[in-house]
N, C-alpha and C positions, 0 to 999 in steps of 0.2 A: 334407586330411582335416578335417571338422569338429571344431576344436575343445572339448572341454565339460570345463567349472570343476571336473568331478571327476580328469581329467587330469592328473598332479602326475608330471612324467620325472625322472629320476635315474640316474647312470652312473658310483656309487660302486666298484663293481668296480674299474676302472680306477684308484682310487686307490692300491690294494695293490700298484701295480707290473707291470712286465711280467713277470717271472718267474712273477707266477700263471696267465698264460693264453697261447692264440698267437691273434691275432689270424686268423680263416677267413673264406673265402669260401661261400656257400649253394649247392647243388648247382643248375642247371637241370633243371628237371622239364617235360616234353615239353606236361603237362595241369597244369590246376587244378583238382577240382571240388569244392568246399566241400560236406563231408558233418555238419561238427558246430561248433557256432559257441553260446559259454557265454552268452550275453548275461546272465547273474544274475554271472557274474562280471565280466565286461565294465565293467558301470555302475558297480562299484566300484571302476573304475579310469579310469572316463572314454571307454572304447574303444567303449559302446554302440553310439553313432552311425554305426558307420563304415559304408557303403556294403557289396554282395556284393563288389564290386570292390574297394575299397579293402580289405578285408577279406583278400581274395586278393592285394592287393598284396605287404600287411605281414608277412601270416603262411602266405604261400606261394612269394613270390618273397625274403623278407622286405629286401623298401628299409626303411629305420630311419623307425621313429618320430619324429616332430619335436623334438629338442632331448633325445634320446636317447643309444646306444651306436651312433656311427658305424657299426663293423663289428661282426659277430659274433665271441663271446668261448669259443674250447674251451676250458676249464679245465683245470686240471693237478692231479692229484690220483695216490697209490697206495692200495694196498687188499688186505686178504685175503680172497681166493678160497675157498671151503669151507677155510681155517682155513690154504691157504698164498697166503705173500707176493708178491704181484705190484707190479714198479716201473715196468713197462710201460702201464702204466692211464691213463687221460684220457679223456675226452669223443672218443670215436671215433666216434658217429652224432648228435650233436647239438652244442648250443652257447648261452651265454646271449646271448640275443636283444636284453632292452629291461630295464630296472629302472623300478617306479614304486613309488606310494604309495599305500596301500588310502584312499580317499576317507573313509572313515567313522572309522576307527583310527588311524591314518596309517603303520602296518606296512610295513615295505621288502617290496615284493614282486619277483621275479624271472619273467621270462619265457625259459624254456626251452624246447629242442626234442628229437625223437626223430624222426632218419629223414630229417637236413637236408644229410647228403651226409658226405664224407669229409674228416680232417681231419690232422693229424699224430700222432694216438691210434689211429685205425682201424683198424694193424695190416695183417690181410688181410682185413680187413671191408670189404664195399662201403660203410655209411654209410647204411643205408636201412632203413627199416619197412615189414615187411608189412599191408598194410591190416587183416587180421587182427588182428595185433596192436594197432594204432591203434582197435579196435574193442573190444578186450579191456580195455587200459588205460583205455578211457572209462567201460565199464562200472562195474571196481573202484573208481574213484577216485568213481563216481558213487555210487555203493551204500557205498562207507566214509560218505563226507561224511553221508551220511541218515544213517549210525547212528552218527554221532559218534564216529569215529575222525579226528585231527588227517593231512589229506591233501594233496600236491597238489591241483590243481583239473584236468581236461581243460578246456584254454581253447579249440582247436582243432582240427580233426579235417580236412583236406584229402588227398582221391585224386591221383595225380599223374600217373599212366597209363604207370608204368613198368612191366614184368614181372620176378619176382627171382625169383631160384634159393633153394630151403631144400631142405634133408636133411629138416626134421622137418614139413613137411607137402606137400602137393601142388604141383608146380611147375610152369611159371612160375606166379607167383600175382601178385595186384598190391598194388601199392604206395602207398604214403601217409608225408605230416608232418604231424608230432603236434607242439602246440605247447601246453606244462604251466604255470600259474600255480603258483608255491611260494613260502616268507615266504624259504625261503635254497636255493642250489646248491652250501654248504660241508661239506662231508662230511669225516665221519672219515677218510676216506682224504688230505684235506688236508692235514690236520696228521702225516697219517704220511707223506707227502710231506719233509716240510719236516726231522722227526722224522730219517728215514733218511739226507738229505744234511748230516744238522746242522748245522741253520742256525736257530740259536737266534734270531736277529734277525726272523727271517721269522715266526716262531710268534710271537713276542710282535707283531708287526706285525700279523696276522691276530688275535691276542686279541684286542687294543685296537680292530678294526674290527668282531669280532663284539660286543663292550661297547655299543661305538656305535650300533651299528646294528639288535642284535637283544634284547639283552640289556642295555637303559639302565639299568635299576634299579639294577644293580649300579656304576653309577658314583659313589653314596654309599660304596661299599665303600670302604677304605685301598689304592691299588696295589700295595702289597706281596702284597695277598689274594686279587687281582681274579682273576688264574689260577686257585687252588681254587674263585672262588665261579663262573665258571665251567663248571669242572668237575661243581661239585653242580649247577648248573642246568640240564646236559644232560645227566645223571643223571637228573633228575628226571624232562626232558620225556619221556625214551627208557622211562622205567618207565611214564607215563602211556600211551604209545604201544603198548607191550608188554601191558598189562594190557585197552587197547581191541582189540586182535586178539583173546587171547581169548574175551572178550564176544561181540563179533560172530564167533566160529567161523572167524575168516580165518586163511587162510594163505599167507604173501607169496612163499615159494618159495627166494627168492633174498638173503638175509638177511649176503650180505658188507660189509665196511667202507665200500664206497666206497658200499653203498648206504644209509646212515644219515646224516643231517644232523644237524647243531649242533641245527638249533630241533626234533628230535623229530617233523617229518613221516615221514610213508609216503609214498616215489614210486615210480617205476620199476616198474611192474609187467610183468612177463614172464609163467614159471610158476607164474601164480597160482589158487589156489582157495578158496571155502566148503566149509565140514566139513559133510556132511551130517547127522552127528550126533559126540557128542564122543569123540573116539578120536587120542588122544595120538599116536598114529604115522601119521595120516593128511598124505601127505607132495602137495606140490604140483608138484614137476620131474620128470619121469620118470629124468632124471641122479642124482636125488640118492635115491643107491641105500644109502646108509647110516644116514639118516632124521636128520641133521643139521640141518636147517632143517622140519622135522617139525611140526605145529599144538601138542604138548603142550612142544617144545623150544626153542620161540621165544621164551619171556622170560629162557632162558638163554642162546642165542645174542646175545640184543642186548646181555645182560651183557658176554659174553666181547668183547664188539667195543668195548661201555665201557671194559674193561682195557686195551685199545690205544689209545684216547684218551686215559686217562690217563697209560699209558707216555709218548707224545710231550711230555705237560707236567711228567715229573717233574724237570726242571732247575728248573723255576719254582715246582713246586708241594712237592717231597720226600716220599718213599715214605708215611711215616708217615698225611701228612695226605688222599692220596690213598688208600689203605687204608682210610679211616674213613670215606673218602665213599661208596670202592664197597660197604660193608659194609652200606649203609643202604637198597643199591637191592631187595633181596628187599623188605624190610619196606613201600618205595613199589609196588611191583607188586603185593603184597598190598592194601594200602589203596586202591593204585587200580581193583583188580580188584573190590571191593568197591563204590568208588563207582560204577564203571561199569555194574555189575551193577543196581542203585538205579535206576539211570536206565533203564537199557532196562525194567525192568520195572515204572516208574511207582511208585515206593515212596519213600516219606520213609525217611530214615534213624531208627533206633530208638537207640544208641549203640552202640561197638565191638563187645562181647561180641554181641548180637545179629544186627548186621549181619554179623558173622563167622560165627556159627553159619548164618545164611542162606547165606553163600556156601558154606560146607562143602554145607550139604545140598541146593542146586541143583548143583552138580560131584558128587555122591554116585550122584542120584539121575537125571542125563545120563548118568553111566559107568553104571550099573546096569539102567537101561531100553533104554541105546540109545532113547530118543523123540527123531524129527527135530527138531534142532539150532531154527531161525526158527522152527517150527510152538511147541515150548513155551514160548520169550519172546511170541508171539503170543499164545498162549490164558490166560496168566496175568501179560499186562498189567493192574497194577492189585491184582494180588493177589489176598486170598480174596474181594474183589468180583467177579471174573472166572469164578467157580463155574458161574454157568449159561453162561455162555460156554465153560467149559471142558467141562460137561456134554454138548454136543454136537458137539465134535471129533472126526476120526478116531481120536485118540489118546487118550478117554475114558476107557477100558478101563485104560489107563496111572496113570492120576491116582486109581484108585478102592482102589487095593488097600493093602498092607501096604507095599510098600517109596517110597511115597509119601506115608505118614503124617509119617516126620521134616520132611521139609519143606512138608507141612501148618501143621504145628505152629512154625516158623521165618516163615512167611509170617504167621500171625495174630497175629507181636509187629508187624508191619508195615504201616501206616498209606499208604493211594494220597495220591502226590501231586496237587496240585490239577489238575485237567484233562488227568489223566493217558487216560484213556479220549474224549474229547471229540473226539477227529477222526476222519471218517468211516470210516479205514482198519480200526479195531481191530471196525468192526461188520461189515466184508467177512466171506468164507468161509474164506480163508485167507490166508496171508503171501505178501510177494512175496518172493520165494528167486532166487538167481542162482547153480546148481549148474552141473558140469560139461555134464550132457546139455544144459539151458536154454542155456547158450553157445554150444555147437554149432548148436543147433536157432536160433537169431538166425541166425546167422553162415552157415549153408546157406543159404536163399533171397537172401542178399545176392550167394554166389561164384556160387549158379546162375544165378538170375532176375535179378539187380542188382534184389531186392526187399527196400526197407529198412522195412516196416512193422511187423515183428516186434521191431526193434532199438528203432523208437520208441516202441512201445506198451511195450517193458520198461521204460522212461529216461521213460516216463510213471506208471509204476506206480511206481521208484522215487522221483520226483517225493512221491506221496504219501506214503510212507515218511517223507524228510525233514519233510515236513510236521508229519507225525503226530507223531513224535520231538522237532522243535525244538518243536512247543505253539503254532507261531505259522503265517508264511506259506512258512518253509524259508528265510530270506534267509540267505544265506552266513554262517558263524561267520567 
């Protein structure tokens, strides 16, 4: 493979010992046919260059990266399940592939898989992805990133020409490996891992690699601290993460332990949806029949699953001081739900009292109208500069009466930030929305026709999204 100087490998995993992973083998896949290939993330790792070929080498038969992880690594981790304990958990369809170094930050980053065969986690699972899903997960991760929720990346997207059985949709259907950029593949289910077999030696051994490696700042701390801080720091990222689902109306579905990381990404996506509009029990699984991972109950679910990360640390950390950390995460989900509110809608911040009374009255006046969810960040990007914009909305009628006065009157303490309106998107007709029906309707001409032009002209439209949102050309946060 072509070399290039943004290429920087690392196979720091391996450091932590064998006890964190089993060393796997990659399933043989009958095909290859490269259906989705990141190249904006690519370049910031160096992989730009590579050939279709070489492309389908790496990350479909995956031979290792040059000066890489030998073999693939399934991870070991446990986890709670809708709120019970599984010690049966690990990497049962996938596995960490490669580790580098983001070219521009120089951030560890992890190359994962989903759908790469079976492994000593898998259970009674075959080990495989339905192309479906490899189409679904591209989507979400594509449409977080534009609106600035902290995400995996879709690095890869390859057909592999198996047929697999499912209960929950049409079978045989076909198959696919998805291959996920993420800054970590250390999940809270890690540390309850280690937590359940008591093995004190092993958690501080994973501290001191997360310090290292994800979390350097904190090595001014005193060692005696470095556990609590931590703690507060994946406290923090998880509230920052919680409060951008809201914003964007997302709901991730599947919100157990092992699916939460140290650094506060969103991965794994399954049964996932957008709110159509804001409604607290709009639920994303069709399993999950008790509304536990529900769109209004999700920055308390990541709470409860923070409670279990800090369980694992209370030998290091003690009740006391971990009690004072979790206590502080409403108050970060609030202030983050706030700045991220700011940002989607193109608003300098005015100070607390005001920026608060704005958040109150855009959630007041979402629960009270029911107005589609994207259509009203769309029409009142910008603020009350956004008037004749909003003036000719379908949802005009919405904006004109009495229970849209209060937040009237919360928008005009609020000042558009610079160049908040300036990219072409906010002069379109309307928003690009990624709803259940719009899924399906991608995903049909692809199982009928093997016609993907619906899928790209989405993954083009959200292109401009990111754009519009980052204020620049969308290069990767």
């Amino acid at each position: 493979m072509p070399i290039s100087q943004n290429y920087r490998p690392e196979a720091l995993h391996r450091t932590l010992g064998n006890d964190f992973f089993d060393e796997v083998e990659p399933a043989v896949f009958p095909k290859h046919v490269l259906r989705w290939r990141n190249d904006r993330a690519a370049a910031r790792v160096g992989l730009a260059a590579l050939t279709g070929e070489e492309w389908i080498a790496h990350f479909g038969r995956f031979e290792p990266l040059p000066d890489n992880l030998p073999r693939p690594l399934a991870l070991r981790y446990h986890g709670h399940q809708f709120r019970s304990y599984n010690p049966d958990l690990g990497d049962g369809r996938g596995f960490l592939f490669a580790q580098l170094r983001d070219a521009i930050d120089g951030r560890l980053l992890d190359l994962g898989t989903k759908g790469s065969g079976k492994t000593p986690w898998s259970r009674q699972g075959d080990g495989r992805l339905t192309l479906k899903g490899g189409v679904r997960e591209l989507l979400a991760s594509e449409l977080l990133e534009a609106l600035g929720v902290d995400t995996s990346k879709t690095f890869s997207l390859i057909e592999t020409g198996e047929a697999l059985i499912r209960g929950d949709e049409p079978s045989p259907t076909r198959a696919c490996v998805l291959t996920r950029l993420s800054h970590s593949h250390i999940r809270i289910g890690t540390f309850q891992r280690l937590s359940f077999l008591e093995d004190r030696a092993g958690i501080e051994r994973l501290l001191a690699y997360c310090v290292d490696h994800y979390f350097p700042h904190l090595e001014a701390e005193p060692a005696a601290r470095r556990p609590l801080a931590v703690l507060e720091t994946v406290i923090a990222r998880v509230a920052r993460l919680a409060s951008r689902y809201m914003v964007s109306g997302f709901v991730h579905g599947v919100l157990n332990s092992d699916n939460i990381n140290i650094t506060g990404e969103s991965f794994d996506y399954g049964p996932w949806r957008f709110a159509p509009r804001w409604d607290a029990n709009f639920t994303a699984a069709y399993f999950d029949q008790s509304g536990l991972y529900s769109f209004g109950r999700q920055p308390g679910a990541l709470g409860w699953n923070l409670s279990r990360f800090a369980e694992c640390l209370l030998p290091l950390v003690g009740l006391a001081d971990a009690e004072k950390a979790l206590d502080r995460y409403q108050d970060a989900v609030r202030a983050g739900f706030r700045a991220a509110l700011l940002d989607r809608l193109g608003l300098r911040p005015a100070g607390d009292d005001a920026d608060a009374a704005l958040a109150k009255s855009v959630v007041d006046f979402l629960v009270a109208s029911q107005a589609p969810f994207e259509r009203f960040f769309f029409d009142w990007r910008g603020g009350l500069t956004s008037e004749a914009r909003a003036a000719v909305s379908p949802e005009a009628a919405q904006y004109s009466g009495a229970l849209f006065a209060p937040l009237r009157e919360t928008l005009a303490a609020h000042e558009p930030a610079p160049g908040a309106l300036d990219h072409g998107y906010f002069a379109g007709a309307a928003p690009c929305t990624l709803l259940i029906d719009e899924v399906e309707a991608i995903w049909d001409p692809i199982a009928r026709d093997d016609d993907w032009g619906a899928l790209e002209a989405k993954l083009e439209a959200i292109a401009s999204v990111r754009a519009a949102y980052a204020g620049d050309d969308g290069d990767l946060p």
